[in-house]
C-alpha positions in Angstrom: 15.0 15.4 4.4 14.0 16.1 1.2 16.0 18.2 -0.8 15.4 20.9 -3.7 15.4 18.2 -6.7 12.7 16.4 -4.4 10.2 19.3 -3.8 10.7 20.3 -6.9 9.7 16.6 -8.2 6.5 17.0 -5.5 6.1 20.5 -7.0 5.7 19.2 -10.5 3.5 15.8 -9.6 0.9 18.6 -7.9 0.9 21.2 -10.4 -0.1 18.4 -12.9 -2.8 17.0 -10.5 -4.4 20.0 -8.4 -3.8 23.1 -10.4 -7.0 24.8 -11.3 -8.8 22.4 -8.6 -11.7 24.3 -6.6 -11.1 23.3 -2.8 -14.6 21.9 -1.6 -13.7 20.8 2.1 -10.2 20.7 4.2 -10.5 18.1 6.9 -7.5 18.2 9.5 -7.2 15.0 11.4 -4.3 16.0 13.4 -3.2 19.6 13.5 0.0 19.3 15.7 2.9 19.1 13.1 6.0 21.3 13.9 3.8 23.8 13.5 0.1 24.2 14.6 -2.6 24.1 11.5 -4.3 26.7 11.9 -8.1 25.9 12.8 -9.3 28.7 10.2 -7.6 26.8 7.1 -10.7 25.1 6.0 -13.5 28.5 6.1 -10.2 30.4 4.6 -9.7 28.1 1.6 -13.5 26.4 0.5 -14.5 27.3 -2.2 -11.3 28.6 -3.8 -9.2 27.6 -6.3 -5.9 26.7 -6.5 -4.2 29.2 -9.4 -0.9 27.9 -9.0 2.1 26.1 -7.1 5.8 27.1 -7.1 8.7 26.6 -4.7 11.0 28.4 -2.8 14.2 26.3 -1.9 12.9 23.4 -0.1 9.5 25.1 0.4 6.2 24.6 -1.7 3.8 27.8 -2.2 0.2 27.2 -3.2 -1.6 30.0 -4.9 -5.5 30.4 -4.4 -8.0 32.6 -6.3 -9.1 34.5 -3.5 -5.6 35.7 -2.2 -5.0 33.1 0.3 -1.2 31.6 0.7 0.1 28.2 1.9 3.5 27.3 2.4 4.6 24.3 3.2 7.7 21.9 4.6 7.9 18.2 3.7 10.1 18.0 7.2 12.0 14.7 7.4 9.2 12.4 5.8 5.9 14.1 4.1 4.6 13.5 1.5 1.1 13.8 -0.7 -0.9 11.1 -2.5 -4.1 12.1 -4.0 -6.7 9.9 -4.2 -10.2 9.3 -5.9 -11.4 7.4 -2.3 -10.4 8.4 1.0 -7.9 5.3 1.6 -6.9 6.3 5.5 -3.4 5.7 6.7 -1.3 6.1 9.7 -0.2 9.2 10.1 -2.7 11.0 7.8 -2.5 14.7 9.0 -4.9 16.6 6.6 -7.1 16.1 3.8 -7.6 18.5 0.7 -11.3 17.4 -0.9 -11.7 18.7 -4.8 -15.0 16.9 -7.1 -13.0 14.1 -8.2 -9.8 14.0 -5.9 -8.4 14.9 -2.9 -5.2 15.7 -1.8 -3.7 14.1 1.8 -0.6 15.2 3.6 0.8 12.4 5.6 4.0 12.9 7.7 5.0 9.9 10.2 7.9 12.2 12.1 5.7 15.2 12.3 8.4 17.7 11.4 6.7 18.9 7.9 4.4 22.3 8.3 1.7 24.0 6.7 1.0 27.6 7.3 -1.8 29.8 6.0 -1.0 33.5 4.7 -2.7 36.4 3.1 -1.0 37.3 -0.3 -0.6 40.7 0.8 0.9 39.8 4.0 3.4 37.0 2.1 6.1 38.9 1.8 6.8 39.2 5.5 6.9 35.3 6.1 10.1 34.5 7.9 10.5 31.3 6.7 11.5 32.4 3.3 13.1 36.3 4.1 16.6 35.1 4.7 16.8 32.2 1.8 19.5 32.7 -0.3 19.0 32.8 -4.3 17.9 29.7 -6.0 21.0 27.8 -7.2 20.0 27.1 -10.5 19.2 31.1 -11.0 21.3 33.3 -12.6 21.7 35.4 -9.1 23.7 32.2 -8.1 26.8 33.1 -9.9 30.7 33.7 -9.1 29.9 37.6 -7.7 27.5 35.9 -4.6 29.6 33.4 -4.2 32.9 35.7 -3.4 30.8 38.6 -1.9 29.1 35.7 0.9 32.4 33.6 1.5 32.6 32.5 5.2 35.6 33.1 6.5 35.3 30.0 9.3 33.1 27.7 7.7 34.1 24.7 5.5 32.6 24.4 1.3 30.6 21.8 2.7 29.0 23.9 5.7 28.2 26.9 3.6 27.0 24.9 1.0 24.6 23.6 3.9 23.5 27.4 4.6 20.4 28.1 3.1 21.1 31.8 4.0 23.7 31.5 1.1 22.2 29.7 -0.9 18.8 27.7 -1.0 17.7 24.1 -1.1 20.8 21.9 -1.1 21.2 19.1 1.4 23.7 16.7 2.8 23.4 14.4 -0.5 23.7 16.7 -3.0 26.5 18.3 -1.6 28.3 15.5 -1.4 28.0 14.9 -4.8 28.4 18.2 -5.8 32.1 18.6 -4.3 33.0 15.4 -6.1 32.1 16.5 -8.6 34.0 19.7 -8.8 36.7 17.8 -7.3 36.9 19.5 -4.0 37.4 18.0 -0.4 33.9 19.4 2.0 36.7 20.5 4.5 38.6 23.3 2.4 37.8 26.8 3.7 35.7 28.5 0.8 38.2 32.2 1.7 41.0 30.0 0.2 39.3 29.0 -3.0 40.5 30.2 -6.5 38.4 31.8 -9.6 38.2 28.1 -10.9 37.4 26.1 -8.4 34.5 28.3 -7.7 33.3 28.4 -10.6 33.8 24.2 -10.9 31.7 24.2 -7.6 28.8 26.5 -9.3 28.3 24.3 -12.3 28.5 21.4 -10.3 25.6 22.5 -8.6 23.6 23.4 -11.4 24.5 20.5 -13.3 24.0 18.1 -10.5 20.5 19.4 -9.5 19.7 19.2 -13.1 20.0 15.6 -13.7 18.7 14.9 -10.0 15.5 16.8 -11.5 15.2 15.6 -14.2 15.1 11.8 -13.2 12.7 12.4 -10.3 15.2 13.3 -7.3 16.6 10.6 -4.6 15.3 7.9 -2.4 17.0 6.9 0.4 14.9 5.7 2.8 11.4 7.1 2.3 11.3 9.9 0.0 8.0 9.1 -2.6 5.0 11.3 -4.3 1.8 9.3 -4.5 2.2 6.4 -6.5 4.8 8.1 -9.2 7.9 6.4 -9.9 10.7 8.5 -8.3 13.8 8.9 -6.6 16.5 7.3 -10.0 19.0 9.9 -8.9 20.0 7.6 -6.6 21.2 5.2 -9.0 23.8 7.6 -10.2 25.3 8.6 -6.9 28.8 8.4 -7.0 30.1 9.0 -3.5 27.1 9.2 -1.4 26.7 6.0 1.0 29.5 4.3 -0.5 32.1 4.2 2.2 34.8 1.7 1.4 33.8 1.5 -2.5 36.6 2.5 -4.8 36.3 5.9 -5.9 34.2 5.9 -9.0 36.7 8.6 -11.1 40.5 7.3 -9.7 39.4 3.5 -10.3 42.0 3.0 -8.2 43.2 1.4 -4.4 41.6 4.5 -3.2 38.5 4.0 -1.5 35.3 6.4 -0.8 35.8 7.6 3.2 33.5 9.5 5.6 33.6 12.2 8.1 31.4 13.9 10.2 30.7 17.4 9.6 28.1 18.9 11.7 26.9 16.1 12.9 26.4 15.4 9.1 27.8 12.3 7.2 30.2 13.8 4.5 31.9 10.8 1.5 34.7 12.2 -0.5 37.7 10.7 -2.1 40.7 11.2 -0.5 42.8 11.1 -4.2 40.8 13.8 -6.6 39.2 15.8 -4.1 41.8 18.2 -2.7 
């Protein structure tokens, strides 16, 4: 699933592309996704203009010039291409038509949503009332982290919640913790002043360079034709189970557990 260096890639590729755009014609060619698209999407949005696109955690908000809203989830495997000619592919869901462009969604797991919302009524969407602060804000500081410590939960797990804090994934945190040099099974109650605030720059530095170089592909993580996804050339526990541990350069090897029914790699030897 894409994670918040990967919508925010998507955020950026669209806001260079479609911002400003006038929507001429929304064609949905399948509107069962996780969530229903809504039949009214297309006599809701002609005729307007997109104003702007931002992003909440793993969610992207577009802005329209007559007060319309959507919000919407990438799921497990969507993505957008924009194209000058309609070039149809499996798994095409909908179609955004501006003069010179359009815009397609295409999603082959169907998990991915995209809801419609009046600006007025935005501030009530569920989706996005229990999110916790962006990590690279300065709300996500020392003071959250102590005053929303789990008592049961592992690092890794509450790292996971995106009640405490929004847009990181099984990746990242992964790489995060080794970073700070912390195993994903210590109980975050039992944490010091330091190694909190190790984990919070981790975080921020860790997205950083994930967002600047275009996020991580795995398997099929991509926006249009752009060249993305370099972060995964500098993962350095990720996926490598059995590979010496890139800091000891020692006997010790990268290992795995299962956390939540999520793959976590640490090392053993500098992540206590």
């Amino acid at each position: 699933m894409p994670e918040l260096p990967e919508v925010e890639t998507v955020r950026k590729f669209l806001e260079k592309n479609i911002v400003g755009e006038k929507t001429l014609k929304i064609n949905i060619k399948n509107k069962k996704l996780r969530y229903e698209i809504s039949s009214k999407i297309n006599d809701k949005l002609s005729d307007s203009i997109i104003t702007k696109i931002s992003r909440r955690g793993k969610y992207l908000i577009f802005f329209y010039s007559n007060e319309q809203i959507l919000l919407i989830h990438l799921g497990m495997t969507g993505y957008f291409r924009i194209t000058k000619k309609i070039n149809k592919k499996k798994h095409d869901h909908i179609i955004f038509y501006f003069k010179e462009k359009n815009l397609i969604f295409n999603d082959i797991r169907k998990f991915g949503f995209i809801k419609i919302y009046m600006k007025s009524k935005f501030d009530s969407c569920t989706h996005l009332k229990k999110i916790g602060p962006e990590p690279l804000s300065r709300e996500f500081n020392d003071v959250h982290f102590k005053k929303n410590i789990s008592t049961t939960a592992t690092i890794k797990s509450l790292l996971m919640n995106q009640k405490f804090v929004a847009g990181l994934g099984n990746i990242y945190c992964s790489e995060i913790l080794f970073d700070a040099r912390i195993h994903p099974e210590r109980i975050p109650k039992n944490l010091n002043r330091k190694e909190i605030k190790r984990i919070i720059s981790s975080i921020k530095k860790i997205l950083t360079m994930a967002i600047k170089v275009g996020g991580t592909t795995i398997k099929n993580f991509i926006v249009s034709d752009e060249k993305v996804g370099y972060f995964r050339n500098k993962l350095k526990v990720y996926g490598r189970l059995n590979q010496s541990c890139m800091r000891c350069k020692s006997n010790h090897k990268v290992q795995k557990i299962i956390q939540n029914g999520r793959s976590s790699f640490f090392c053993i030897n500098c992540q206590l």
